[in-house]
C-alpha positions as CSV (number, residue, x, y, z in Angstrom):
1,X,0.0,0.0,0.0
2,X,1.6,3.2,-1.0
3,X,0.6,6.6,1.0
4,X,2.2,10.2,1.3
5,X,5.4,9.5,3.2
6,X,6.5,6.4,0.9
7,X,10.2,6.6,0.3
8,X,11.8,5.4,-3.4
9,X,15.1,4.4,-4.1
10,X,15.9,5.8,-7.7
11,X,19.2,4.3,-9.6
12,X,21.0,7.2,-7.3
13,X,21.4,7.1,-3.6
14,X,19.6,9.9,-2.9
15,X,15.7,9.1,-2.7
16,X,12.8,10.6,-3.4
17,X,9.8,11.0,-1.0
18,X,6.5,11.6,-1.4
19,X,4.5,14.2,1.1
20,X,2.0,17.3,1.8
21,X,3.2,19.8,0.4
22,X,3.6,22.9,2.4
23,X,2.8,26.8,1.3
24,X,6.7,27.0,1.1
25,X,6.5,24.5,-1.6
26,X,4.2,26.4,-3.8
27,X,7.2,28.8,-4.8
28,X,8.9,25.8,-6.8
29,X,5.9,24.5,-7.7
30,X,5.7,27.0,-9.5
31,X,9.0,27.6,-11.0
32,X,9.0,23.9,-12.1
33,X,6.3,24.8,-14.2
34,X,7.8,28.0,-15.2
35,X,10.6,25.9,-16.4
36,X,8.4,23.1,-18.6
37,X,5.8,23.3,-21.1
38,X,2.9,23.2,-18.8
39,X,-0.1,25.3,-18.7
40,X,1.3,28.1,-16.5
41,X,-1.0,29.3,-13.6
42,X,-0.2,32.3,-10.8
43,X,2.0,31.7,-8.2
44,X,-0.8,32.2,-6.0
45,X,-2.6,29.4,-7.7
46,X,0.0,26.9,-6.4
47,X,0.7,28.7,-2.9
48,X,-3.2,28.5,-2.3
49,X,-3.5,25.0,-2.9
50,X,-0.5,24.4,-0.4
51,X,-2.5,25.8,2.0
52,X,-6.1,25.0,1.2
53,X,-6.0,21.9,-0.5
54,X,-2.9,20.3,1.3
55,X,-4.6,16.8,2.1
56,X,-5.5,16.3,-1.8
57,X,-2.0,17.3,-3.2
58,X,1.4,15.4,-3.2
59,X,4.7,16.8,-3.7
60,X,7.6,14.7,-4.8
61,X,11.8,15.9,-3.1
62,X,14.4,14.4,-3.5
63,X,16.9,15.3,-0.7
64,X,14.9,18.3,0.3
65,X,14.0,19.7,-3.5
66,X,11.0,19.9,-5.0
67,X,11.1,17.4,-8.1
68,X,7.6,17.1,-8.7
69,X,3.9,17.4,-7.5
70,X,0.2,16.7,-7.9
71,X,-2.4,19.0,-7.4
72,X,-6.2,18.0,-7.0
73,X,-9.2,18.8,-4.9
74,X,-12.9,16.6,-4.0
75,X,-15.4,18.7,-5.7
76,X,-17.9,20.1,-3.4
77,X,-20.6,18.2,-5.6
78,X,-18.8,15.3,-6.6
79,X,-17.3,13.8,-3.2
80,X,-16.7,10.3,-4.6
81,X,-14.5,11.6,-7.4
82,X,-10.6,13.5,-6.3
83,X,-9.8,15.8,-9.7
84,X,-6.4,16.4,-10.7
85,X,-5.7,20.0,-11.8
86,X,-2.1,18.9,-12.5
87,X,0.8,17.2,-12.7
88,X,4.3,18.4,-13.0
89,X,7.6,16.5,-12.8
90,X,11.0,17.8,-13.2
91,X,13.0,17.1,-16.2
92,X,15.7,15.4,-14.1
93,X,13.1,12.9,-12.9
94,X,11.4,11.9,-16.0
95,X,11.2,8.1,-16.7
96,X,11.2,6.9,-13.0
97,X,7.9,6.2,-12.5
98,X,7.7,9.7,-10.1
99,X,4.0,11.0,-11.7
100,X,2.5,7.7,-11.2
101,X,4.1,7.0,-8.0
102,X,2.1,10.5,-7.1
103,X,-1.1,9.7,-8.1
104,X,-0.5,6.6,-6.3
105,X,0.0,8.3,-3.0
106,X,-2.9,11.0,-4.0
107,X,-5.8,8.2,-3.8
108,X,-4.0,6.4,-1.0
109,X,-4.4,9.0,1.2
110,X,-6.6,9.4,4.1
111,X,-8.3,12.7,2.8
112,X,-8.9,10.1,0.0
113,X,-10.7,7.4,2.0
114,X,-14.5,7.7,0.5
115,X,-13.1,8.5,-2.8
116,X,-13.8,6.0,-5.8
117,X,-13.0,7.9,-8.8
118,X,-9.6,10.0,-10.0
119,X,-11.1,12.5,-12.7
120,X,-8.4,14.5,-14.8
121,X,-8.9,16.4,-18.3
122,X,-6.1,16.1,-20.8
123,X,-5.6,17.7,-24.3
124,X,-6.1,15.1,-27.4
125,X,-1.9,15.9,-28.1
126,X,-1.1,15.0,-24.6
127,X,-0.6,11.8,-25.0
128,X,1.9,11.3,-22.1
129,X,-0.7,12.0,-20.3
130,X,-3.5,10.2,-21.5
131,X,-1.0,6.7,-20.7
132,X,-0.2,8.0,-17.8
133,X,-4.1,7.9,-16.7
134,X,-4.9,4.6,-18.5
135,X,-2.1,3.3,-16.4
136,X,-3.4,4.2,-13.4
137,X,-6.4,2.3,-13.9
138,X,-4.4,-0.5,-15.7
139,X,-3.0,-0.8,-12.1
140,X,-5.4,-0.4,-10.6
141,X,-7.7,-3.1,-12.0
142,X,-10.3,-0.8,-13.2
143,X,-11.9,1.6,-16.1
144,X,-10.8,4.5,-17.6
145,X,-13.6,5.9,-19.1
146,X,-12.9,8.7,-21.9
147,X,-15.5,11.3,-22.8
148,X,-15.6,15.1,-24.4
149,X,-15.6,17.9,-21.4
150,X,-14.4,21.4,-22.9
151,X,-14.5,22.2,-26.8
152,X,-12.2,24.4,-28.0
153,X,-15.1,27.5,-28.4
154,X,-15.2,27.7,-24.3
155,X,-11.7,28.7,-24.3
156,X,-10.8,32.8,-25.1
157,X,-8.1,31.6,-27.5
158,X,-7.7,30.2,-30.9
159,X,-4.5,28.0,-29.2
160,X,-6.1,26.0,-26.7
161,X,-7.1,22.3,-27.9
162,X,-10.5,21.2,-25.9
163,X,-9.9,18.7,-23.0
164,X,-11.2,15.0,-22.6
165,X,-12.2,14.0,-19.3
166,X,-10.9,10.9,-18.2
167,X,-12.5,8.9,-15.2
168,X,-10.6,6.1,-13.4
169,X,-12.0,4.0,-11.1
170,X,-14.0,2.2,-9.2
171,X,-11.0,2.3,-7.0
172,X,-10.8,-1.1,-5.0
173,X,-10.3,-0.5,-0.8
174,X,-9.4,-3.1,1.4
């Protein structure tokens, strides 16, 4: 059973652990993102979920630096379902499993207990993303169920593709 203080041993001696992340941690959140080809938010945006939504994100250090995260929330309406707003992993870490090993310890964890469905929407090019979430439920012994969310038209921009909603789960408790 994974959960948020799970400790990895990459090929390196260092390791990697996996924790709630702290409004500290919303700085290189931030700057991680700054520094990749994700869709950029404020600073704020990642500072605030530190601090209001720590018990539904993960971060990811590896001897005491932010190398990646997850952020998510339980919708008010929806408190079954945990939706991820993002992923991000540093390009130092790519390849070793770290964004999986996240979500892992994002439906593992307590604030997580009544949840039976991980919800995420990804863009029809991302297809890193789109294995990453069939995966998950590959793992997991369960659906991933693929369906149209947001068409291009409801973004203000010509350059943003629309975004299929993929729903894991049911997630299996013991």
């Amino acid at each position: 059973m994974i959960n948020s203080q799970v400790v990895l041993e990459p090929s390196t001696q260092d390791s990697v652990t996996f924790e709630k992340p702290s409004v500290e941690d919303g700085k290189a959140m931030w700057e991680l993102v700054n520094n990749s080809s994700l869709d950029q938010n404020s600073a704020y945006k990642y500072i605030m979920m530190c601090e209001y939504f720590a018990d539904t994100c993960v971060v990811a250090k590896e001897n005491g630096k932010l190398v990646g995260f997850v952020t998510a929330f339980i919708p008010p309406e929806k408190k079954d379902v945990v939706f991820v707003w993002q992923i991000g992993v540093d390009s130092s870490q790519r390849g070793k499993g770290i964004a999986s090993k996240l979500l892992n310890a994002l439906v593992e964890r307590q604030a997580c207990k009544d949840v039976n469905y991980l919800e995420a929407t990804v863009t029809p090019s991302n297809k890193a993303s789109q294995s990453l979430f069939k995966r998950l439920a590959r793992d997991h012994q369960t659906d991933c169920k693929i369906s149209e969310c947001f068409t291009e038209d409801l973004f203000p921009s010509d350059d943003h593709e629309e975004e299929l909603s993929f729903l894991i789960g049911p997630f299996e408790r013991s």
